[in-house]
PQR file of N, CA, C, O and H, with PARSE charges and radii, in Angstrom:
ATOM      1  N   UNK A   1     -19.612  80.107 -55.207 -0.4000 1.5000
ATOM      2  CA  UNK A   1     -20.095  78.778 -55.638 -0.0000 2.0000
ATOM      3  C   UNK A   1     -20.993  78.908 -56.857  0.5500 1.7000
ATOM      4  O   UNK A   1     -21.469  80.029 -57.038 -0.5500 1.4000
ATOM      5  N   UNK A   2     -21.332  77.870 -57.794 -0.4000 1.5000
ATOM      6  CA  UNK A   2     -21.774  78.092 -59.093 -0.0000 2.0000
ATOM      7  C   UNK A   2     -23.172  77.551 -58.522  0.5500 1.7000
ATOM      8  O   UNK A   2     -23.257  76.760 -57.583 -0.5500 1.4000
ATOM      9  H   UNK A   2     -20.946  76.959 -57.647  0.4000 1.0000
ATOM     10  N   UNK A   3     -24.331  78.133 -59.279 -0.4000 1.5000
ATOM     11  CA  UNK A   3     -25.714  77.280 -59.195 -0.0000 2.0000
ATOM     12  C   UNK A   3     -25.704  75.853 -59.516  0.5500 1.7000
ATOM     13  O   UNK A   3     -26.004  74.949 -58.736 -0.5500 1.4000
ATOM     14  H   UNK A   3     -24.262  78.775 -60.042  0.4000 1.0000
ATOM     15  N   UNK A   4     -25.325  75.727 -60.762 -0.4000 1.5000
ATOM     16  CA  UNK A   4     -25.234  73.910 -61.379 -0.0000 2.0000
ATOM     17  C   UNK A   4     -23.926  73.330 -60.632  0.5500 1.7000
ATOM     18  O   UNK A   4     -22.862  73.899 -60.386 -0.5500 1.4000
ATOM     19  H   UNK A   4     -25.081  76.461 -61.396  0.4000 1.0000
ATOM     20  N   UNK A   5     -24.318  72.103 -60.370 -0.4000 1.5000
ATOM     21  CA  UNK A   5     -23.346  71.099 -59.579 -0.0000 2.0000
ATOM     22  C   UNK A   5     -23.003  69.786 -61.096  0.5500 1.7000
ATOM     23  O   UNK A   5     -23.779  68.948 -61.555 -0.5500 1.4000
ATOM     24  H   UNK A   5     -25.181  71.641 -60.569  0.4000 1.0000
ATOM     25  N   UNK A   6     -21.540  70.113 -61.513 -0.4000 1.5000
ATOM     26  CA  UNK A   6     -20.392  69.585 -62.023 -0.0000 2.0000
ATOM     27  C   UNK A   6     -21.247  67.470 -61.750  0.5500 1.7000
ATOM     28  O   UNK A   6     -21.761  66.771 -60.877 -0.5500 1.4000
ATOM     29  H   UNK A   6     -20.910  70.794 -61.140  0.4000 1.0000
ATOM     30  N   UNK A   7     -20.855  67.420 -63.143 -0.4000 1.5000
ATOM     31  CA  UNK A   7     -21.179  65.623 -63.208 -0.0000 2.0000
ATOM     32  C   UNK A   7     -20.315  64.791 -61.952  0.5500 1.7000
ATOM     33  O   UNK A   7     -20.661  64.017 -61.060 -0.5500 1.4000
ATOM     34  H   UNK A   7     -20.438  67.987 -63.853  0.4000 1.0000
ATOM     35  N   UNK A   8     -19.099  65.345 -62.356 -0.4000 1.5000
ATOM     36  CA  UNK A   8     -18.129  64.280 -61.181 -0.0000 2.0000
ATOM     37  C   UNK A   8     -18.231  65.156 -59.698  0.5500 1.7000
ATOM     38  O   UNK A   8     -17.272  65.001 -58.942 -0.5500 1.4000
ATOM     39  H   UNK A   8     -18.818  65.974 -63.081  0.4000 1.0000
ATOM     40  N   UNK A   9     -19.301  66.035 -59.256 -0.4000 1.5000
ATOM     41  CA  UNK A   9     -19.392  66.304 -57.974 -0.0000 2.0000
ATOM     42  C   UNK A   9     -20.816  65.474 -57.615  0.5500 1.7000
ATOM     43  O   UNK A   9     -21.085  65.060 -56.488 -0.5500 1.4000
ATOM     44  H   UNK A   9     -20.080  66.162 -59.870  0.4000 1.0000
ATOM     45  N   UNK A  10     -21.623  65.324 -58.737 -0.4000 1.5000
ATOM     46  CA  UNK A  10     -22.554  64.480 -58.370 -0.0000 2.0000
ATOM     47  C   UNK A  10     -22.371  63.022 -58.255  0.5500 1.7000
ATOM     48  O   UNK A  10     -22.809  62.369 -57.308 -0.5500 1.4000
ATOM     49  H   UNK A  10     -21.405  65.660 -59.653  0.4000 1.0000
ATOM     50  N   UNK A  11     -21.842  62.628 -59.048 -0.4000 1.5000
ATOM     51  CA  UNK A  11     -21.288  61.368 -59.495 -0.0000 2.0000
ATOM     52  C   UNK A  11     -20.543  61.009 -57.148  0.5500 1.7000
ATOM     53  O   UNK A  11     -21.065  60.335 -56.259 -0.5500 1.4000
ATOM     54  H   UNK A  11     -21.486  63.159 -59.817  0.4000 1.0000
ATOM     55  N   UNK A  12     -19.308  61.835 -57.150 -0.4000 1.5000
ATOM     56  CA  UNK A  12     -19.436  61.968 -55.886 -0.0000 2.0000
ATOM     57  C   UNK A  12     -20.316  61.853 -54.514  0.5500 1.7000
ATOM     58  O   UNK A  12     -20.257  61.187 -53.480 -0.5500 1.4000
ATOM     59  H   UNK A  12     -18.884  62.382 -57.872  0.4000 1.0000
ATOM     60  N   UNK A  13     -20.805  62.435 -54.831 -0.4000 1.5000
ATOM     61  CA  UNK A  13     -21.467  62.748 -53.813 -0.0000 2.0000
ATOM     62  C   UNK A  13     -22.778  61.522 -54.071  0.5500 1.7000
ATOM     63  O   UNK A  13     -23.962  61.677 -53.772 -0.5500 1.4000
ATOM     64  H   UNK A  13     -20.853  62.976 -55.670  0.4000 1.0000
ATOM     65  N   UNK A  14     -22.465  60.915 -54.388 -0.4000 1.5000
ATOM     66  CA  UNK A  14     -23.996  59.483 -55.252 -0.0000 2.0000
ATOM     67  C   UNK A  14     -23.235  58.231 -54.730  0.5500 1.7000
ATOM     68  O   UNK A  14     -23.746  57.312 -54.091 -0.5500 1.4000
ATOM     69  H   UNK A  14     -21.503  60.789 -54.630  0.4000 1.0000
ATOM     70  N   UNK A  15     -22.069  58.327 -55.064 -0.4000 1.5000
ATOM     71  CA  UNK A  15     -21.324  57.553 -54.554 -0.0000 2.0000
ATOM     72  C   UNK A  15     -20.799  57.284 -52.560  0.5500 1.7000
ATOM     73  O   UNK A  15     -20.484  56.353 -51.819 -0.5500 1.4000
ATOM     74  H   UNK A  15     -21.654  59.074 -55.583  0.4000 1.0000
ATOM     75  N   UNK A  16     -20.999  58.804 -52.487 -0.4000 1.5000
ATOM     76  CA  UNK A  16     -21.101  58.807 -51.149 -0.0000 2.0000
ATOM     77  C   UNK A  16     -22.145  58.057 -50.328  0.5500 1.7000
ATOM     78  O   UNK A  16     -22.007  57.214 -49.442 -0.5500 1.4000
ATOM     79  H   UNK A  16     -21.255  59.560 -53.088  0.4000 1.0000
ATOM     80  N   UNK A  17     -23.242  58.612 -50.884 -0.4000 1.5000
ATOM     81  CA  UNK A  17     -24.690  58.284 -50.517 -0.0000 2.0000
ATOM     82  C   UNK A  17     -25.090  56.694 -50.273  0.5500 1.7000
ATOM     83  O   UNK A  17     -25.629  56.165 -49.301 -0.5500 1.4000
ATOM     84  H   UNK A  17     -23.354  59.297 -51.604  0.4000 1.0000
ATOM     85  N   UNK A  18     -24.614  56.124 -51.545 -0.4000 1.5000
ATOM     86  CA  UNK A  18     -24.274  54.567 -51.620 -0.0000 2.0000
ATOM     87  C   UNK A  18     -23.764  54.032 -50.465  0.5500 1.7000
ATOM     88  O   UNK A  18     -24.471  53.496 -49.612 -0.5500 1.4000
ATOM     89  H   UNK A  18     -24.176  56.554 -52.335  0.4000 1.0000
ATOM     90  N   UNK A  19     -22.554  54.151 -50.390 -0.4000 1.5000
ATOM     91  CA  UNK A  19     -21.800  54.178 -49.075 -0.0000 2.0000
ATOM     92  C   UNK A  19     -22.433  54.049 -48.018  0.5500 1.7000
ATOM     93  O   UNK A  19     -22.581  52.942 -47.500 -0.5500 1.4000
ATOM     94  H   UNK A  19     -21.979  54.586 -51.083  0.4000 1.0000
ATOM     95  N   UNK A  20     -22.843  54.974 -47.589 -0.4000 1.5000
ATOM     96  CA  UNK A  20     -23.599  55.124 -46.558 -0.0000 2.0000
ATOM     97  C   UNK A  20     -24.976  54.398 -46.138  0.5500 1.7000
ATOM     98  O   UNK A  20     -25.414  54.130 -45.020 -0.5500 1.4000
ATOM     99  H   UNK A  20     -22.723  55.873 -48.010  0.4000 1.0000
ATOM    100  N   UNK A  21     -25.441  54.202 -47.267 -0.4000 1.5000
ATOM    101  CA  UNK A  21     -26.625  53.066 -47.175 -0.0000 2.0000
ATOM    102  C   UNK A  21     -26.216  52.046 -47.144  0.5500 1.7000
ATOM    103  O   UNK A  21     -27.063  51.281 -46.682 -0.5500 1.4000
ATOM    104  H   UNK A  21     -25.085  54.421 -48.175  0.4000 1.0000
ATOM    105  N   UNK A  22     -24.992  51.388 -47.491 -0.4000 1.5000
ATOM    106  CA  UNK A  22     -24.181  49.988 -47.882 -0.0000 2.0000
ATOM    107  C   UNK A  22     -24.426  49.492 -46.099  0.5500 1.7000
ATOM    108  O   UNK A  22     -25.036  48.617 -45.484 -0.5500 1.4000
ATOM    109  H   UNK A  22     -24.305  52.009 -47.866  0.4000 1.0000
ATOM    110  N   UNK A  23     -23.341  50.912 -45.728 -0.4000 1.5000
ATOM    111  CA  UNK A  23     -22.660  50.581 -44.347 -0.0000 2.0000
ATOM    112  C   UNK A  23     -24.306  50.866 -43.778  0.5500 1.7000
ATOM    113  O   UNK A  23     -24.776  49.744 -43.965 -0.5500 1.4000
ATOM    114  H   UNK A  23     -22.845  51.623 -46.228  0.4000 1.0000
ATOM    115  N   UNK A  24     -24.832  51.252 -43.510 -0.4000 1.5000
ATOM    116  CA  UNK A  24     -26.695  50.836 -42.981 -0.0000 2.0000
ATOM    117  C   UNK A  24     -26.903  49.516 -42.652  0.5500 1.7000
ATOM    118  O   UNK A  24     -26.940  48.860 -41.611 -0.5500 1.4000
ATOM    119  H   UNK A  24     -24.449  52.164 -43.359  0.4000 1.0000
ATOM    120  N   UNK A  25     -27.065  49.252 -44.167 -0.4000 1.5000
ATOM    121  CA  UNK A  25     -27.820  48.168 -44.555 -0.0000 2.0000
ATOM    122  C   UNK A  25     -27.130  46.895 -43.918  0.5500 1.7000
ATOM    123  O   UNK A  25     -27.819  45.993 -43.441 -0.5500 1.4000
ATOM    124  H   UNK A  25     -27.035  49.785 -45.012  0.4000 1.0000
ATOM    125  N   UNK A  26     -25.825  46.852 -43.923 -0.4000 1.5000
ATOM    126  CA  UNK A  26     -24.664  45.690 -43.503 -0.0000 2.0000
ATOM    127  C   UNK A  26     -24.620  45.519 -42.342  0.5500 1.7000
ATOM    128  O   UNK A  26     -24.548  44.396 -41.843 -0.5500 1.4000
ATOM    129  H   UNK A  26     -25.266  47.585 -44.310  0.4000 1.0000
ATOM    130  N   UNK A  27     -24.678  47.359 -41.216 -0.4000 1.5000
ATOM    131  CA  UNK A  27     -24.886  46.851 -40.329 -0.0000 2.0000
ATOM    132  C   UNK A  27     -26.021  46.094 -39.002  0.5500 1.7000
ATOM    133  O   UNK A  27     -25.944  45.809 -37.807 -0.5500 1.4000
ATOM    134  H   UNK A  27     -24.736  48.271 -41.621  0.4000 1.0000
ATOM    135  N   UNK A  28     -27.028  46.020 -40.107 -0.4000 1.5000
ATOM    136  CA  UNK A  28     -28.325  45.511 -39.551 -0.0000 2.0000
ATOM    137  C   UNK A  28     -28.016  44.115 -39.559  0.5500 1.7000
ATOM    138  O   UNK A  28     -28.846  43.297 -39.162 -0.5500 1.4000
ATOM    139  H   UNK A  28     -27.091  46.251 -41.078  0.4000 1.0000
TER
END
């Protein structure tokens, strides 16, 4: 595995994160 993490793995994984707070937040 490389030390630095790639734009579109962050970009990913940010997008994930989103997600996951969306579905949180919605289901309150």
């Amino acid at each position: 595995m490389q030390n630095h993490a790639h734009p579109n793995t962050v970009t990913s994984t940010t997008k994930l994160l989103l997600l996951q707070v969306t579905w949180i937040n919605g289901d309150k």
